[in-house]
C-alpha positions as CSV (number, residue, x, y, z in Angstrom):
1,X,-11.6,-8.5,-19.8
2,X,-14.6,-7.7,-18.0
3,X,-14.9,-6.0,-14.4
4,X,-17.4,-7.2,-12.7
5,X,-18.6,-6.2,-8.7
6,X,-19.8,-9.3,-6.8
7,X,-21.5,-8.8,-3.3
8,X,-20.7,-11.5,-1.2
9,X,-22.7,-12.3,2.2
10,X,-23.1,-14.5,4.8
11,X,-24.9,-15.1,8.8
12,X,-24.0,-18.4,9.4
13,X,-20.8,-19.4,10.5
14,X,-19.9,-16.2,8.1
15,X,-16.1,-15.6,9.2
16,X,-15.9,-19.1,8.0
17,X,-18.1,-19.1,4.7
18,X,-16.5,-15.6,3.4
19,X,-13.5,-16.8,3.9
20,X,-14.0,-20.3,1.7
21,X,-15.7,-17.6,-1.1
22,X,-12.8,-15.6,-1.4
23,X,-10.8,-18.7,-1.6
24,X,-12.4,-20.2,-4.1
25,X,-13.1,-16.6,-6.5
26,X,-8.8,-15.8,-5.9
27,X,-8.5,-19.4,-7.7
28,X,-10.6,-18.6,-10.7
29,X,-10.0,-14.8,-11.2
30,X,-6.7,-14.6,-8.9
31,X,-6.9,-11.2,-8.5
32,X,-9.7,-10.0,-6.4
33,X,-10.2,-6.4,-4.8
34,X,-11.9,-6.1,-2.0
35,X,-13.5,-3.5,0.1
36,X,-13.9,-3.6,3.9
37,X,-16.2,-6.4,5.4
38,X,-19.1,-4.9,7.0
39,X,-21.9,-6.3,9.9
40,X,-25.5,-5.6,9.3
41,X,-29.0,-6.6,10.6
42,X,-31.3,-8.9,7.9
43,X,-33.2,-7.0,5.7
44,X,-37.0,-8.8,5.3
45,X,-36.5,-11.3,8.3
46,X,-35.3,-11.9,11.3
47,X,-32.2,-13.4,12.4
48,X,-28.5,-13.3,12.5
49,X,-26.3,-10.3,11.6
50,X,-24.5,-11.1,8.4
51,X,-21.3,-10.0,7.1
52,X,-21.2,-8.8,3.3
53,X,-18.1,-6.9,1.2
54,X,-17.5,-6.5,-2.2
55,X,-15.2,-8.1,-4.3
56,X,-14.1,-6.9,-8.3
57,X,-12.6,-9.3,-10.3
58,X,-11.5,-9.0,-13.7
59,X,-13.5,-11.9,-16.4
60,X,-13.5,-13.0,-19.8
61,X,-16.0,-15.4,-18.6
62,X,-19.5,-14.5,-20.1
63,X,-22.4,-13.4,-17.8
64,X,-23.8,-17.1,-18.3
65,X,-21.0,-18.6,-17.2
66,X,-20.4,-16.8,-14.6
67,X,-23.7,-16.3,-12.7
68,X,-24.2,-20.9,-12.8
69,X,-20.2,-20.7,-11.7
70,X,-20.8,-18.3,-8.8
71,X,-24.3,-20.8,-8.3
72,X,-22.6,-24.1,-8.2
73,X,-19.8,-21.9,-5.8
74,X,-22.9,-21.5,-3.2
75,X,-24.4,-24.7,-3.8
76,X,-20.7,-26.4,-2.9
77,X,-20.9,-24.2,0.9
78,X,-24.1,-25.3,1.7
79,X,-26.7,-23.0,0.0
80,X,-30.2,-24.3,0.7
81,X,-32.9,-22.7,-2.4
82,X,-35.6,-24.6,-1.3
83,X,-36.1,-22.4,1.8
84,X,-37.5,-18.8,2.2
85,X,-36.4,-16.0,-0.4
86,X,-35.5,-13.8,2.4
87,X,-33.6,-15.9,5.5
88,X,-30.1,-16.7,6.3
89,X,-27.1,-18.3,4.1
90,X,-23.8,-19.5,4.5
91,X,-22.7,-18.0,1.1
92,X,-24.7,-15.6,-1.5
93,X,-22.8,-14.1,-4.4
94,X,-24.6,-11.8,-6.1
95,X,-23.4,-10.3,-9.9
96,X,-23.8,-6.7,-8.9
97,X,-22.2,-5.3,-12.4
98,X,-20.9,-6.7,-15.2
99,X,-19.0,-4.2,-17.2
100,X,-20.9,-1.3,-18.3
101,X,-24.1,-3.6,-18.8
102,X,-27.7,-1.7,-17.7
103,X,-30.8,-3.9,-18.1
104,X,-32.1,-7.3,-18.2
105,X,-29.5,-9.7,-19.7
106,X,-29.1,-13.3,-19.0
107,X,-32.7,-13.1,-16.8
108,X,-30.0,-10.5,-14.5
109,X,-30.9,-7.4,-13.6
110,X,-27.8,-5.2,-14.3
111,X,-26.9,-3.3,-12.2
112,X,-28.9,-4.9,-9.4
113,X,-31.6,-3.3,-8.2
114,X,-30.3,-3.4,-4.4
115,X,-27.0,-1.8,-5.1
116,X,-28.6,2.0,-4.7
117,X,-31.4,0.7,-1.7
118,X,-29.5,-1.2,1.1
119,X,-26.6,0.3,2.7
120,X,-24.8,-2.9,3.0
121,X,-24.4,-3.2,-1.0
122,X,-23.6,0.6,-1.4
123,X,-20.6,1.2,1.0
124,X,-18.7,-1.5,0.1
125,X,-19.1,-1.0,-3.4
126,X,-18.3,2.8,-3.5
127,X,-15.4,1.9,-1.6
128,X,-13.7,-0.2,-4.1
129,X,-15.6,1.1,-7.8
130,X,-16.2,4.6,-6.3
131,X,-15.5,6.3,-9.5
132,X,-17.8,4.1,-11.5
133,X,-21.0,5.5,-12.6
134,X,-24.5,3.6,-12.0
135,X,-25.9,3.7,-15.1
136,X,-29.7,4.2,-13.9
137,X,-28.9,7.2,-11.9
138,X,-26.2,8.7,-14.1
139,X,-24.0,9.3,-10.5
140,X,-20.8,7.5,-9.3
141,X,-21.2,5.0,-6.7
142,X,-19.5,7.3,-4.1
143,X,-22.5,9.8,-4.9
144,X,-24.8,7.2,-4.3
145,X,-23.2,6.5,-0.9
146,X,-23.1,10.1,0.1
147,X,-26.4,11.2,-0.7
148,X,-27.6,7.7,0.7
149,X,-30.1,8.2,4.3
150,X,-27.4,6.5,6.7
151,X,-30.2,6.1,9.1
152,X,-31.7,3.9,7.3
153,X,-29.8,0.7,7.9
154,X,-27.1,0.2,10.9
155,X,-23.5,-1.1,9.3
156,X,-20.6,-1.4,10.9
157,X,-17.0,-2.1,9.4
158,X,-15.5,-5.1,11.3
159,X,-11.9,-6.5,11.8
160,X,-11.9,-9.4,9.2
161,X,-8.6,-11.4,8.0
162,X,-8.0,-13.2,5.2
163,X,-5.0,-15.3,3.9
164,X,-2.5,-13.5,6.5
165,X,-3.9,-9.8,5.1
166,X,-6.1,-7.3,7.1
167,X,-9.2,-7.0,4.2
168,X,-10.6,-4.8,7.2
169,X,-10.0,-3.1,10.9
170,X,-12.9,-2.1,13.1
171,X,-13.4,0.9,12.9
């Protein structure tokens, strides 16, 4: 098995859209950790605040197979490609890592590039593969996070429930 981080997003109708994500990734990979669901401004446009978290799941899917899975996921809640590269989404799943891969593989940048630049990306993920090293930089995630600028980009944690469960409590 494979872990693999995914960065889940959405600012439209996002309460709504995360939740339909998470139901949809805990019926193909049924276990899914999570780290807290966080609010932050758009980065490249203007427009809604989006939610984002990070989920790990556990694959023996290939990297293929996963990425057009997690497509056809988006596509299925409403996706819209034809649009602007940076503007809003009600669902994007980005591959984040995929075991221990570094590098181009499967036209995927591994581990993506915005894991170490946006804030949004960075907390949740040292929250939930703290431990885990980024293989460009040689440090752990939680390194990443505490030598990160905080300035930088306003985040918030935020009260989110899914299935019953508290996944997060404002802070």
């Amino acid at each position: 098995m494979t872990i693999v981080a995914l960065s889940l997003g959405s600012n439209s109708n996002a309460e709504h859209y995360l939740t339909m994500g998470l139901n949809a990734l805990q019926t193909q990979f049924v276990d899914l950790r999570m780290s807290s669901v966080f609010e932050s401004e758009p980065v490249g446009f203007a427009g809604d605040n989006f939610l984002n978290m990070v989920v790990v799941i556990d694959t023996s899917e290939t990297l293929e197979d996963l990425a057009r899975y997690l497509k056809r996921l988006e596509d299925l809640h409403g996706r819209i490609r034809q649009g602007q590269r940076f503007s809003g989404r009600t669902l994007d799943i980005d591959i984040l890592t995929y075991g221990y891969l570094s590098g181009v593989h499967a036209d995927i940048v591994l581990p993506r590039e915005e894991v170490a630049e946006n804030a949004y990306v960075l907390w949740p993920l040292a929250q939930v593969l703290g431990e885990q090293v980024h293989q460009p930089s040689g440090r752990t995630y939680a390194q990443l996070w505490n030598a990160y600028d905080k300035s930088r980009q306003r985040l918030q944690p935020v009260e989110f429930i899914w299935q019953g469960r508290q996944v997060s409590a404002h802070f």
